[in-house]
C-alpha positions, -999 to 999 in steps of 0.1 A, spaced: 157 -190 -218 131 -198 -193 96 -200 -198 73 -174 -183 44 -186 -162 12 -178 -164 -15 -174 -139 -51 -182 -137 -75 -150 -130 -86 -174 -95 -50 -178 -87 -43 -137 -88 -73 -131 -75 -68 -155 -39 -33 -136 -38 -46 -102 -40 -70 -113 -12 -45 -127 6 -21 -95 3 -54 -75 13 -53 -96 41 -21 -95 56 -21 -60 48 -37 -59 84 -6 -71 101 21 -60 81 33 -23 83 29 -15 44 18 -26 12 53 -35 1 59 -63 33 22 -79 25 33 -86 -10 67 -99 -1 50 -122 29 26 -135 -2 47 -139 -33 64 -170 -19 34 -189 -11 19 -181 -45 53 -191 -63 56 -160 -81 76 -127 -78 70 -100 -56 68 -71 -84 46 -96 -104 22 -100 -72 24 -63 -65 13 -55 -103 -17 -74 -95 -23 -59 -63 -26 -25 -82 -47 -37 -106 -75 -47 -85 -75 -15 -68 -53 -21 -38 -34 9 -50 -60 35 -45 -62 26 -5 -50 53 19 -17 50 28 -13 56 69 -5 89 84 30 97 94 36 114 128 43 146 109 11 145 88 -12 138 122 5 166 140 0 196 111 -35 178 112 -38 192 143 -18 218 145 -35 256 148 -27 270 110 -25 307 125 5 293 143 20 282 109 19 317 92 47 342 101 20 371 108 5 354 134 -28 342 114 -42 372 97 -30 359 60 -44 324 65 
């Protein structure tokens, strides 16, 4: 049986600011943690637990193309009637 490790709060806390980051480059959440978790020597669901606990979690995830273009898409073209029950 292996023993777990345990952090200290500066330790989580450098990671977290490290995911935040490299958050910048990489194309989600997910690849910041997984670029991290080896430099810190710990797992990437352990790093990404402490990433949501600090509050990474409630950042706004990008747009997809599909989102952006109902965005700006006319909503009277989206109703069958042509607009008048929108």
């Amino acid at each position: 049986m292996s023993k777990t490790k345990h952090y200290s709060p500066e330790v989580k806390e450098r990671a977290v600011r490290l995911v935040r980051e490299a958050r910048k480059d990489d194309p989600s959440r997910w690849a910041a943690v997984e670029s991290i978790a080896p430099k810190i020597g710990c797992a990437g669901a352990t790093l990404h637990e402490w990433v949501k606990r600090h509050g990474l979690a409630d950042e706004k995830p990008r747009e997809t193309q599909c989102e952006t273009l109902y965005t700006f898409r006319c909503p009277a073209v989206l109703c069958a009637d042509g607009g008048s029950s929108c």
